[in-house]
C-alpha positions as CSV (number, residue, x, y, z in Angstrom):
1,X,89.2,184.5,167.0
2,X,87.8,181.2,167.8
3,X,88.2,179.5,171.3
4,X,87.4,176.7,173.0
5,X,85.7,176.0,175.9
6,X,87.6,174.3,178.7
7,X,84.9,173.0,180.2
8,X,82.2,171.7,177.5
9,X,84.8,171.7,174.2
10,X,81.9,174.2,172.7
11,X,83.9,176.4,170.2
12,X,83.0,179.7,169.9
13,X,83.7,182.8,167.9
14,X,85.2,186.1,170.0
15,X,86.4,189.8,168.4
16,X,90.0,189.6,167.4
17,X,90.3,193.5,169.0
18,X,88.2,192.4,172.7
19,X,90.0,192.2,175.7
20,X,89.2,188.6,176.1
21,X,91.0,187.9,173.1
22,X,94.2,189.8,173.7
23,X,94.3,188.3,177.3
24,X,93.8,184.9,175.5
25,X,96.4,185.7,173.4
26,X,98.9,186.9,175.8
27,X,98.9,185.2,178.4
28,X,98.5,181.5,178.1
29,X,97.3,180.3,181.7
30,X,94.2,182.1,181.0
31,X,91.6,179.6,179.7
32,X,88.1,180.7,178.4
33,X,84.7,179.4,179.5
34,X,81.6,179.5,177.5
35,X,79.2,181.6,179.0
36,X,76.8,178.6,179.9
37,X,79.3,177.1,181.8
38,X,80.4,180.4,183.2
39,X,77.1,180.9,184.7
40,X,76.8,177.5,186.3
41,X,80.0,178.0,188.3
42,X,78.8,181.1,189.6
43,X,75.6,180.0,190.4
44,X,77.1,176.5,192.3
45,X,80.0,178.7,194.0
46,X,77.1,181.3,195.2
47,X,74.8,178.5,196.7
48,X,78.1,176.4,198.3
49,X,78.9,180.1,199.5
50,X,75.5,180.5,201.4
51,X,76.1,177.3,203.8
52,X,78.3,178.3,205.7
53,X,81.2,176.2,205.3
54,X,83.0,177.5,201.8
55,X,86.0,178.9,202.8
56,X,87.9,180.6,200.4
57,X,91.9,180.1,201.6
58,X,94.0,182.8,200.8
59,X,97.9,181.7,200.6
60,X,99.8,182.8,204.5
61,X,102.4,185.5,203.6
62,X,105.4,184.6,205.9
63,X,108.4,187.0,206.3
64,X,109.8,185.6,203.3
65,X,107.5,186.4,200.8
66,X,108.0,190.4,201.7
């Protein structure tokens, strides 16, 4: 299966039969990300993460949503 990068517009080749690919396949929101550009999210998220002021904020569940 070939994909595209969302990020860089590198295609790349995956296994029809990987997870990935089925996931790709299935479910459309899911977009793919090289693993270059992978890495260099984590790494900016991990060092944004060790100031002190990312916050991650998680959606507030009101009586409604149960």
């Amino acid at each position: 299966m070939r994909v595209k990068c969302v990020i860089c517009d590198k295609i790349e080749t995956i296994e029809n039969e990987s997870f990935l690919a089925k996931r790709l396949r299935n479910r459309p929101i899911h977009t793919y990300t090289c693993q270059v550009c992978h890495d260099r999210i984590t790494e900016r998220t991990n060092a944004r993460m060790a100031t002190g002021k990312f916050r991650i904020n998680k959606p507030v569940q009101t009586e409604d949503d149960w």
